[in-house]
Backbone bond lengths (Angstrom), bond angles and torsions (degrees), N, CA, C in turn:
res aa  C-N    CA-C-N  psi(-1)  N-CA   C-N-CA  omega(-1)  CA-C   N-CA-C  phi
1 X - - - 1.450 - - 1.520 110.82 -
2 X 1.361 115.49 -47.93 1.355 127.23 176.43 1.711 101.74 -58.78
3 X 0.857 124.00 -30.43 1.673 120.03 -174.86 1.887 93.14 -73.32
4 X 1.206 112.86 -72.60 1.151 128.82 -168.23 2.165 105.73 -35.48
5 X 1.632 108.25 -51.84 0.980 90.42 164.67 1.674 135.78 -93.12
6 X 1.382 112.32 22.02 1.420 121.55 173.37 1.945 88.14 -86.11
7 X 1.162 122.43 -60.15 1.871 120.21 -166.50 1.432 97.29 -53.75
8 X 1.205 107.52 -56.09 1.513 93.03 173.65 1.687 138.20 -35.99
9 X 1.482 109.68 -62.88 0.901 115.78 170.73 1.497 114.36 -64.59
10 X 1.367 145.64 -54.03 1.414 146.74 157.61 1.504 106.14 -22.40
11 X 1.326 133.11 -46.15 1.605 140.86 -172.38 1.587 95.74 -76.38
12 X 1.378 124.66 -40.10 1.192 100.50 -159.85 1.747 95.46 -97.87
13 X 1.290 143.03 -6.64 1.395 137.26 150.17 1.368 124.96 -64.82
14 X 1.663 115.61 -30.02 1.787 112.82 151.46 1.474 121.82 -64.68
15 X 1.726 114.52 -23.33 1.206 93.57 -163.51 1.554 104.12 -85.95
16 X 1.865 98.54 -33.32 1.594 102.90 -176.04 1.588 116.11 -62.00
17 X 1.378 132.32 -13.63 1.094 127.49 177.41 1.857 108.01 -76.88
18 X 1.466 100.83 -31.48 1.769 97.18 -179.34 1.407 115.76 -85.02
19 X 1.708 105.35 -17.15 1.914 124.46 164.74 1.560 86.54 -57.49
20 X 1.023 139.41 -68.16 1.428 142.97 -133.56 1.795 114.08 -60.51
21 X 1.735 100.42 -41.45 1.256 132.22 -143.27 2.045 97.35 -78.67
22 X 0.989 90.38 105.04 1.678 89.12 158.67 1.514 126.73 -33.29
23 X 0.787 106.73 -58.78 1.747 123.85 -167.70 1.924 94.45 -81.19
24 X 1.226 116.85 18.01 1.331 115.56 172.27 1.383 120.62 -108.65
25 X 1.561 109.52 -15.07 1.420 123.16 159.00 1.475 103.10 -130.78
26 X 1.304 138.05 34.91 1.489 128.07 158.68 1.275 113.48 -102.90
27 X 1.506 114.55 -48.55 1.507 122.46 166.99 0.942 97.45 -28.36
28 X 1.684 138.13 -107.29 1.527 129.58 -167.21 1.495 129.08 -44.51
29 X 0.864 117.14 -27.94 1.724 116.33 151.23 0.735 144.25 -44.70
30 X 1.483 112.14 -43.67 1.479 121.39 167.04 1.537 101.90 -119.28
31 X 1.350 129.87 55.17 1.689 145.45 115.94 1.452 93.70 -103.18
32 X 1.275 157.05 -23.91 1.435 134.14 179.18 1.227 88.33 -70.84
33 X 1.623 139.48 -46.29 1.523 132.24 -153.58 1.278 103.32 -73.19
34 X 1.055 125.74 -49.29 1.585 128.82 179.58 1.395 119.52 -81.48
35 X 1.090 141.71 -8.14 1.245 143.70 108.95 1.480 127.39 -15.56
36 X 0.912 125.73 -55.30 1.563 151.17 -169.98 1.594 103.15 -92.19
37 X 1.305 128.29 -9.85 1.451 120.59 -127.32 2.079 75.05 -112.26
38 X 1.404 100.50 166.29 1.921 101.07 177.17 1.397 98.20 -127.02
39 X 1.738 123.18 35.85 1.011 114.32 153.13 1.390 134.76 -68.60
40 X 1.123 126.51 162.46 1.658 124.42 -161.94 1.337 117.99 -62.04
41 X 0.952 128.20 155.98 1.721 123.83 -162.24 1.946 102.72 -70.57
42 X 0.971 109.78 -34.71 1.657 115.61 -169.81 1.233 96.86 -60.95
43 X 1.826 120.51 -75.63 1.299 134.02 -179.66 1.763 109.40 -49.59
44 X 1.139 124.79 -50.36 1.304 101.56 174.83 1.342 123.81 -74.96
45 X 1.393 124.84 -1.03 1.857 116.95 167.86 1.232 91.93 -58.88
46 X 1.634 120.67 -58.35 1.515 135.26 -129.02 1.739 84.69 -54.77
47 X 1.438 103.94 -59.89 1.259 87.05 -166.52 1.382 132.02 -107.18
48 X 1.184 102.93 13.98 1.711 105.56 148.68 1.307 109.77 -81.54
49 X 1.493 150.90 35.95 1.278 166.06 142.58 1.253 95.02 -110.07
50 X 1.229 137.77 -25.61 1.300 102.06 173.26 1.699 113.38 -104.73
51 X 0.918 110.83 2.28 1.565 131.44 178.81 1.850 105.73 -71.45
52 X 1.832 92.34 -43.90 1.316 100.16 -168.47 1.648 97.60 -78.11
53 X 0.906 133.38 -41.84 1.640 138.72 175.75 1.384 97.75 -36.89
54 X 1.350 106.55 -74.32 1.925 113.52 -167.46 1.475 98.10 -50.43
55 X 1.318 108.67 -31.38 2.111 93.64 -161.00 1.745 87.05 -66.37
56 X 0.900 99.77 -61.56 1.725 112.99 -162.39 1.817 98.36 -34.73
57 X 1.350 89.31 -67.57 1.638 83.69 -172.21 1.855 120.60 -72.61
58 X 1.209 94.73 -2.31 1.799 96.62 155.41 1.407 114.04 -86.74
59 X 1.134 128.88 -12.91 1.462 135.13 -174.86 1.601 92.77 -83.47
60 X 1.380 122.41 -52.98 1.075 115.88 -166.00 2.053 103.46 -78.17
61 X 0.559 85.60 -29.96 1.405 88.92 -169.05 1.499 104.89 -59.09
62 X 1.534 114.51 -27.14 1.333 114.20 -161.86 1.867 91.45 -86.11
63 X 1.303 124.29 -31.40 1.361 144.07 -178.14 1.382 113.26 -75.39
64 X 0.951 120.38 -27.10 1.630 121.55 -176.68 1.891 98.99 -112.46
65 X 1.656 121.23 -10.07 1.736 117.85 176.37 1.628 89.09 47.25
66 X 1.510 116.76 72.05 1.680 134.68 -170.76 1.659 86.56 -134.54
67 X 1.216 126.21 72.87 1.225 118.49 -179.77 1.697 112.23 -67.58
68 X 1.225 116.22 -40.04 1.547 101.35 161.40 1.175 165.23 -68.66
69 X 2.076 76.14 13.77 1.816 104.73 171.53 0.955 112.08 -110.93
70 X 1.229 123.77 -31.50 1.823 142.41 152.03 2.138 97.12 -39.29
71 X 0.799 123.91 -44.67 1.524 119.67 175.39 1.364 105.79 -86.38
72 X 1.037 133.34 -28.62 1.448 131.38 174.53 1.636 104.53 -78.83
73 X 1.473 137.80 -46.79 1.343 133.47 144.09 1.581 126.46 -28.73
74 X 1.205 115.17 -58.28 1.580 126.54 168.36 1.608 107.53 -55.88
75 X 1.392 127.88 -29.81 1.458 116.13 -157.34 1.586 84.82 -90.59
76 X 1.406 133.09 -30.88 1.283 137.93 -161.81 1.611 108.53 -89.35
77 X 1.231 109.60 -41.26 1.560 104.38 149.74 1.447 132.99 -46.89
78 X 1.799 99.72 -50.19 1.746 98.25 177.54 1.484 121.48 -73.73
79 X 1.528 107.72 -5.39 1.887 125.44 -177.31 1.493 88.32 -86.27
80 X 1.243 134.45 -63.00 1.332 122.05 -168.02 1.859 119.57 -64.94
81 X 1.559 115.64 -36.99 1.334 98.97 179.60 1.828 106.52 -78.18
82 X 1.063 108.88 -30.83 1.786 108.51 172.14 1.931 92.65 -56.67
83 X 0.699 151.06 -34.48 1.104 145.21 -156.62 1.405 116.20 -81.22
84 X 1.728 96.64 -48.98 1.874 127.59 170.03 1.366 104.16 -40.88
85 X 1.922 112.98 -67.26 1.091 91.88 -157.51 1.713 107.22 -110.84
86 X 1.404 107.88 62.77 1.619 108.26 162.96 1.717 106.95 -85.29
């Protein structure tokens, strides 16, 4: 029983740290936006490749608790929507 409520609690401090995380509902937000978006076909690969880079390495970052890739993910998120809406 005692095991059962230690996983528990451990699951719900991994999950609330990835609840917490900006880039855990922005990533898809801004691929729905650029998705949606009638920017030019060149400029929008560029950065839905680079959108896809940041997701990836926020995924990992959240998997490896690499917080200085988790900021390197976030800085590449905030480069791509500054980028969106010039």
């Amino acid at each position: 029983m005692r095991l059962f409520v230690l996983t528990g609690v451990f699951l719900v401090l991994i999950s609330g740290s990835a609840l917490a995380c900006r880039g855990t509902t922005e990533f898809p937000q801004v691929n729905e936006q650029l998705q949606s978006s009638t920017l030019p076909s060149e400029r929008l690969g560029a950065l839905l490749e680079q959108l896809s880079l940041g997701t990836l390495m926020h995924e990992e970052a959240h998997q490896q608790g690499d917080m200085s890739k988790m900021g390197q993910s976030i800085r590449i998120l905030d480069d791509v929507k500054e980028k969106m809406n010039q």
